[in-house]
C-alpha positions in Angstrom: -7.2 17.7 -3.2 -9.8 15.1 -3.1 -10.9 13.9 0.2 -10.3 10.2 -0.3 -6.4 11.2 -0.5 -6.6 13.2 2.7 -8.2 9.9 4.5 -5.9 7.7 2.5 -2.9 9.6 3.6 -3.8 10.2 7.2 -4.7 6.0 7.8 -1.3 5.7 6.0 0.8 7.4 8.7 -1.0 5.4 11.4 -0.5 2.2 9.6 3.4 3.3 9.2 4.0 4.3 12.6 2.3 1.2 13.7 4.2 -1.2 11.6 7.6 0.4 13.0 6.5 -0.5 16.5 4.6 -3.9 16.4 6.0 -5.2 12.8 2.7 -5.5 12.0 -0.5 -4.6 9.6 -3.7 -4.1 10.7 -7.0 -5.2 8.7 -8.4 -2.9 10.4 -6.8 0.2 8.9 -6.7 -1.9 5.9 -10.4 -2.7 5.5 -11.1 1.7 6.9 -8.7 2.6 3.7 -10.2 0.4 1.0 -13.6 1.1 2.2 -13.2 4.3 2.5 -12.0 4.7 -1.2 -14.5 2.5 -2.8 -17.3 4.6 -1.2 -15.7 7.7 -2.3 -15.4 6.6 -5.6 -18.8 4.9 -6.1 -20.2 8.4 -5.3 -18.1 11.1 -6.5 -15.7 9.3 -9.5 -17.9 5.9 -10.9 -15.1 5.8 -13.9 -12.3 5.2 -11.1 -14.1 2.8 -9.4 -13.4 -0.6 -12.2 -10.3 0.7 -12.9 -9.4 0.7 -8.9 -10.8 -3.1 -8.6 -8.8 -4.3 -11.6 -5.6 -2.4 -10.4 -6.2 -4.0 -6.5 -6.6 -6.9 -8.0 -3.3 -7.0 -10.4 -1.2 -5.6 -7.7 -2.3 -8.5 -5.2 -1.7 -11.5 -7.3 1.9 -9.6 -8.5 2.4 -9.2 -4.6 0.8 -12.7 -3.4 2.9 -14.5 -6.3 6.1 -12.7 -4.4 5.1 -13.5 -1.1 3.8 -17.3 -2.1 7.1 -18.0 -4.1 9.7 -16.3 -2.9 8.9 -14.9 0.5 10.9 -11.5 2.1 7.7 -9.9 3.1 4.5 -10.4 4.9 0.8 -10.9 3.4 0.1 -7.4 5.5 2.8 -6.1 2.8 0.9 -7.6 0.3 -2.7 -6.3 1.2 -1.2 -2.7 2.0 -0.1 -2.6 -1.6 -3.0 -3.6 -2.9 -5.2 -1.5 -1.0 -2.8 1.5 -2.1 -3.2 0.5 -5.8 -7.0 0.7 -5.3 -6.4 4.3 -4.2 -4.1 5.5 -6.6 -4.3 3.6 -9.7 -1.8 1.2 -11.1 1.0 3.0 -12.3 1.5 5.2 -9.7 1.4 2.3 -7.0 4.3 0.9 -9.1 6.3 4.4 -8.5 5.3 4.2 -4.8 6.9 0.6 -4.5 10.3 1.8 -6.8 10.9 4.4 -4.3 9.7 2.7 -1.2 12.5 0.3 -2.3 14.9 2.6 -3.1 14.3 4.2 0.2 14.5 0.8 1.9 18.0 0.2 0.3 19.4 3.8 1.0 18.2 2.6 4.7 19.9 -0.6 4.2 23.4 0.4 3.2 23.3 3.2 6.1 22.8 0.6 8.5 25.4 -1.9 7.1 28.0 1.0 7.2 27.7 1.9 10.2 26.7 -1.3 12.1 23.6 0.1 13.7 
């Protein structure tokens, strides 16, 4: 397992556990995970490296065009899903955000039935 997915994962569970307590992103984190990956690949995988940008980049405007338009998350939201694209690549940042949803609904429904 490559290193940048070990870092990656680790910044992800503090970035999780610190959004369920504050509600909010930090750049911080953020800016550690993306910089983290982009040095990783511009020294070990160069191939990855374009097709990270162009996958950040897709993955922002999809988001930022969800946030500007319709709102029901936060710009953090929209940079964490970015910055997860970069890590893993398009499509599976697409499966991440199906099953963070369906998660998020299974959640949802729990808490409507029983009123929590």
């Amino acid at each position: 397992m490559p290193v940048k997915f070990i870092i990656a994962g680790t910044i992800l569970i503090m970035l999780a556990i610190i959004d369920a307590v504050s509600l909010k992103i930090p750049n911080s984190l953020l800016v550690i995970l993306l910089l983290s990956s982009i040095v990783y690949d511009l020294i070990f995988e160069h191939a990855k490296f374009a097709s990270g940008c162009i996958s950040f980049l897709v993955m922002f405007i999809i988001f930022g065009g969800i946030y500007y338009f319709y709102g029901g998350l936060g710009f953090g939201d929209v940079k964490l899903v970015a910055c997860i694209s970069y890590v893993t690549g398009f499509m599976p940042a697409v499966i991440i955000c199906f099953i963070a949803s369906l998660f998020g609904l299974i959640v949802f429904v729990f808490l409507l039935k029983f009123k929590v």
